[in-house]
C-alpha positions in Angstrom: 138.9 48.5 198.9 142.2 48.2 196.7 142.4 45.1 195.0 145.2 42.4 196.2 148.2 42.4 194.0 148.6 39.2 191.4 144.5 38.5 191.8 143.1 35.9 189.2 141.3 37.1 186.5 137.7 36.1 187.3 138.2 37.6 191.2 139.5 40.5 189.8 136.4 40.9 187.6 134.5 39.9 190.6 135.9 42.6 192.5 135.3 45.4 190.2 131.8 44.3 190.0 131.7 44.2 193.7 133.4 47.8 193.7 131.0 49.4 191.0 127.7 47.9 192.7 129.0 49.5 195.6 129.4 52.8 193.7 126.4 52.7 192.2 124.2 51.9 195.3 126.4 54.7 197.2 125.1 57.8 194.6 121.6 56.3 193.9 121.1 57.1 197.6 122.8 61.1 197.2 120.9 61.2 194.3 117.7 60.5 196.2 118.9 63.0 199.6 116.0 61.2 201.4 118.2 58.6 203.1 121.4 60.8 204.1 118.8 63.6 205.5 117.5 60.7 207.8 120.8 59.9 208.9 122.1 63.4 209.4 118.8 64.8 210.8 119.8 66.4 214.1 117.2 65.6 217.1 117.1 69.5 218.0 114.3 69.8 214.9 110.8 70.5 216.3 107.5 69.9 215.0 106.6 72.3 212.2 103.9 74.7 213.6 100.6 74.9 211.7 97.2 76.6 213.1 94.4 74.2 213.1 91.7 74.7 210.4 91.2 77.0 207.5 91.9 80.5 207.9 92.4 83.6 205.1 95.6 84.9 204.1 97.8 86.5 205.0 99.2 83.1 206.6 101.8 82.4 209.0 104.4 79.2 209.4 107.2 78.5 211.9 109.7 76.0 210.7 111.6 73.0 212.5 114.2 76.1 213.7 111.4 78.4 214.5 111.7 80.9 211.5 108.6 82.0 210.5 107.5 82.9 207.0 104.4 84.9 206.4 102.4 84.2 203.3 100.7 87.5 202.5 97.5 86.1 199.9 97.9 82.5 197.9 100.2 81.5 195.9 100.4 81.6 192.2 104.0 80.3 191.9 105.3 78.2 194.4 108.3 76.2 193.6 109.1 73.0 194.9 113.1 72.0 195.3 112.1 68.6 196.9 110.8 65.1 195.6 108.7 64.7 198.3 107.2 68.3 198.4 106.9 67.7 194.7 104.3 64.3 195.1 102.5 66.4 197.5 101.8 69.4 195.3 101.0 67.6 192.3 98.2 65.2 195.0 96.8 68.7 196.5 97.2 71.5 194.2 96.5 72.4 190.8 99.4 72.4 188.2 99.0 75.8 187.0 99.9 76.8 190.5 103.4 75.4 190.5 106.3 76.7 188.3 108.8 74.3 189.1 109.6 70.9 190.4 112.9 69.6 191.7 114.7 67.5 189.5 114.2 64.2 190.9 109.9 64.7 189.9 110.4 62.8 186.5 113.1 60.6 187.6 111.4 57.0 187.6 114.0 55.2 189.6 112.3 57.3 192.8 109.2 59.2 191.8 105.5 58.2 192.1 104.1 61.2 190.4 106.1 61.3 186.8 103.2 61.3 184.5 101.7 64.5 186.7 105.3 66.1 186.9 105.7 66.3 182.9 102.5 68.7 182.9 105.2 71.6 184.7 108.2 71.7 182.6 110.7 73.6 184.9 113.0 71.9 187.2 115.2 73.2 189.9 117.9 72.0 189.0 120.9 75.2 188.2 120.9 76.8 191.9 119.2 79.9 193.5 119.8 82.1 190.7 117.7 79.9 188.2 114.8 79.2 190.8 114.8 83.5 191.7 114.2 84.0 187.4 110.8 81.9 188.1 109.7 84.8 190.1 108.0 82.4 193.0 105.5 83.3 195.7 106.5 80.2 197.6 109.7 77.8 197.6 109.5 74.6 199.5 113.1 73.0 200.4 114.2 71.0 202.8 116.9 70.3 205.7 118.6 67.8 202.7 118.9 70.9 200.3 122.1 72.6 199.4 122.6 74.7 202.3 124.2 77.5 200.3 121.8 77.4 198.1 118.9 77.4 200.8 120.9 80.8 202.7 121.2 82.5 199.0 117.7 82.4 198.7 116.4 83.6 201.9 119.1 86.6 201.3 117.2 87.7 198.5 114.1 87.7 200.7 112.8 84.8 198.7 109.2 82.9 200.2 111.3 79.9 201.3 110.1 77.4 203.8 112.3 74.5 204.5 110.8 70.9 205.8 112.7 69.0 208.3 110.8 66.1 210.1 110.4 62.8 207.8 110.7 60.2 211.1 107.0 58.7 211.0 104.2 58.5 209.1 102.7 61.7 211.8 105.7 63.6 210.7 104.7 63.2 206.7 101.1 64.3 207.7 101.8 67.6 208.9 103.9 67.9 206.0 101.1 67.2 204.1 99.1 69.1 205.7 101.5 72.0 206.0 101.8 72.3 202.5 97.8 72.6 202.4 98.2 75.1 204.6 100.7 77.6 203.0 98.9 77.1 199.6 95.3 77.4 200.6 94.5 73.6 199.5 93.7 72.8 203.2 90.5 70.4 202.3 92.6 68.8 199.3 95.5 67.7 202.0 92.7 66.5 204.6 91.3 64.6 201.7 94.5 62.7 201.2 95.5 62.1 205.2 92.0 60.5 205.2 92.8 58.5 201.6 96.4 57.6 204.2 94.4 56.4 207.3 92.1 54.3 205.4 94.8 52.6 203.3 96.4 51.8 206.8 93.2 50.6 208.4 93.3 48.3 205.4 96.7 47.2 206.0 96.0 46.6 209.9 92.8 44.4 209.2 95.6 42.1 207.2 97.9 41.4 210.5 97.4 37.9 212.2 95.9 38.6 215.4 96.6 35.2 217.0 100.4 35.0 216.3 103.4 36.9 217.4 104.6 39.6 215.5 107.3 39.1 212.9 110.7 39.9 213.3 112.2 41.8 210.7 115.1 44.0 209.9 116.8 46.5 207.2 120.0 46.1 205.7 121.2 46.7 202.6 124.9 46.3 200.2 126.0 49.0 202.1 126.2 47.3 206.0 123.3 50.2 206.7 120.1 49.3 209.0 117.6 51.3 210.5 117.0 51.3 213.7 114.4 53.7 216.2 113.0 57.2 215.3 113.3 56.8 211.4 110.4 56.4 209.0 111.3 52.7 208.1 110.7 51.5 212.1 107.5 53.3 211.7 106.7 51.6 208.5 107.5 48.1 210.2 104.8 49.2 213.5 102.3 49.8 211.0 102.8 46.8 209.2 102.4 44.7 213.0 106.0 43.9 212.6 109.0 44.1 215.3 112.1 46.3 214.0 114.8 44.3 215.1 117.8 47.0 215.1 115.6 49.2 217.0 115.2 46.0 218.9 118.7 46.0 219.7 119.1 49.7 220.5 120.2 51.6 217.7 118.6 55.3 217.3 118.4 56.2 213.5 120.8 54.9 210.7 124.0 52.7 211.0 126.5 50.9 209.7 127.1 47.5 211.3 128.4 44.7 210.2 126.6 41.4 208.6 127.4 39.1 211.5 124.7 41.1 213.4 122.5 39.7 210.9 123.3 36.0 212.1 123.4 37.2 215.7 119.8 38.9 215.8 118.2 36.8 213.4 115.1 38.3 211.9 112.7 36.3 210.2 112.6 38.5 207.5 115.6 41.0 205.3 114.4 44.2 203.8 116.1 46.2 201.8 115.4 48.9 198.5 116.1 48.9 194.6 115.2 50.4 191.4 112.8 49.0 189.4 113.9 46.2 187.8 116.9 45.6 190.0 115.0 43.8 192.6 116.5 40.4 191.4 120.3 42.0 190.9 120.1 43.5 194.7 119.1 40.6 196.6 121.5 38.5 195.1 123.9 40.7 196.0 123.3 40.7 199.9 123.2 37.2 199.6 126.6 36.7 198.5 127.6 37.8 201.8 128.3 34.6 204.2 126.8 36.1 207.1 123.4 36.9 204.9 123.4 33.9 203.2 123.3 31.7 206.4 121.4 33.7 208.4 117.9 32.5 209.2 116.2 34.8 206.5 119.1 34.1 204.0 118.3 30.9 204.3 114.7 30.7 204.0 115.0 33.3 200.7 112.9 35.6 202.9 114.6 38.9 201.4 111.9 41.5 201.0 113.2 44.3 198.0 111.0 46.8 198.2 110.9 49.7 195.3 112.8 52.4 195.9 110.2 55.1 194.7 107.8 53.5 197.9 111.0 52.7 199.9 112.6 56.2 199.5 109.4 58.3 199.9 108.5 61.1 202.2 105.7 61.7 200.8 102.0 60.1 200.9 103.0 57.4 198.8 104.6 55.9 202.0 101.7 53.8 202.1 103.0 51.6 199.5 105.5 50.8 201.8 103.5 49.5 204.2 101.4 48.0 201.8 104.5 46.3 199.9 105.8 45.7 203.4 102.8 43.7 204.6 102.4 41.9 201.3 105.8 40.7 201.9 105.8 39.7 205.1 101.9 38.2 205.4 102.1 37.0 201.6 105.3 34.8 202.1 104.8 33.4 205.7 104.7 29.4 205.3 
């Protein structure tokens, strides 16, 4: 990405504005951990193990690896060192429960919970020595967090239980209701996996029964799409939308290029951004040619959706479908 020698002014201001978006985009999406642990995920992760129905401690769970951690009565401090762990706990369980939150629970650019999160002061945020002074009875992390930091803890013979499926809306059910399960709030997570089924049943009733699904795809600044076994192609099914990378084989997340955009043609472009960036980011992918003249590009049908519904892998992924659907059904002509 060096700039070409002897560049006009206004290019090379162009440029550098090209090069920061890039930047920015590119550490938003560390920052947030959600989308490189959907690219990185490795396929060898099974389903977290749970016993059906209520049951008195002591409790036991088996992880994606098939480490088990036995929870001897319920907690009193459980510590949370993921977003999405941290939207379920504050939905399920009551705040005096929970010591910590990671540090992403008051950040507005990707939380939905960040008037709940300011009622637990402590954050995660200085390693395993920091989180082990909270004295916790339970840690949630997941296959995103710092790995060393993740090892350091169960060393000490920390509580920790680490979350690694975040593929379909199923997957962030049992997460729900895994987290139900290790803190005794089993009714409170069934109560909000029925809330999730109804808001879907809502969004199904929406979808045109007498046409053809609609044809849409991800991309974003980046060249990056989703494709099969990610929680965005399960978003789309919900929404009674076709995911066209899956569509055209790709398995996960990838990096193509934009002519693929002009070659498969959805009807419709979706892509994340910050609150009050919406604008700023779909300008951007349209000042790519191939974007721009592609059927969607054309037609202005760019769906932005925000990042703290986009990015979610937690309950609040039904305001993905929802914002999905309202794109899609509310802009059809």
């Amino acid at each position: 990405m060096a700039p070409p020698v002897s560049q006009p002014p206004n290019k090379r201001f162009n440029g550098s504005a090209v090069y920061i978006a890039v930047i920015v985009v590119a550490l938003a999406l560390i920052v947030a951990g959600i989308e490189i642990t959907r690219r990185l995920k490795t396929p060898a992760d099974a389903t977290t193990t749970v016993p059906a129905g209520a049951r008195p401690f002591p409790r036991e769970l088996r992880d994606a690896k098939g480490e088990t951690l036995t929870i001897q009565r319920e907690p009193q401090r459980i510590v949370s060192q993921t977003l999405g762990t941290d939207e379920i706990l504050l939905a399920i369980c009551p705040t005096e429960r929970v010591v910590a939150l990671s540090h992403l629970a008051e950040d507005g650019n990707y939380s939905n919970a960040v008037e709940q999160a300011r009622q637990i002061p402590n954050r995660t945020t200085q390693g395993p020595e920091q989180i082990l002074q909270f004295k916790p009875d339970l840690i949630f992390v997941a296959s995103y967090s710092r790995a060393e930091t993740v090892e350091l803890l169960k060393a000490s013979k920390a509580p920790v239980f680490r979350f690694a499926n975040f593929d379909s809306i199923a997957d962030l059910k049992s997460n729900i209701r895994t987290v139900g399960y290790a803190t005794g709030t089993d009714a409170a997570a069934e109560k909000l996996i029925r809330q999730m089924d109804e808001d879907l049943a809502a969004v199904r009733a929406r979808i045109p029964k007498s046409e053809l699904p609609v044809r849409v795809m991800s991309y974003d600044i980046l060249g990056y799409t989703a494709g099969s076994n990610t929680i965005f192609d399960d978003v789309v099914r919900a929404a009674g939308a076709v995911n066209v990378s899956a569509e055209q084989g790709i398995k996960g997340f990838a990096k193509i290029n934009s002519e693929k955009v002009v070659e498969w043609q959805p009807e419709f472009l979706i892509t994340g951004a910050n609150r009050d960036k919406e604008k700023s980011v779909r300008d951007r992918l349209l000042e790519d040619p191939a974007v721009a003249t592609s059927k969607a590009g054309r037609a202005g049908r760019i769906i932005v959706i925000d990042n703290r519904h986009f990015l979610t892998v937690s309950h609040h992924v039904m305001r993905f479908v929802e914002d999905l659907a309202n794109g899609i059904y509310g802009n059809r002509k």
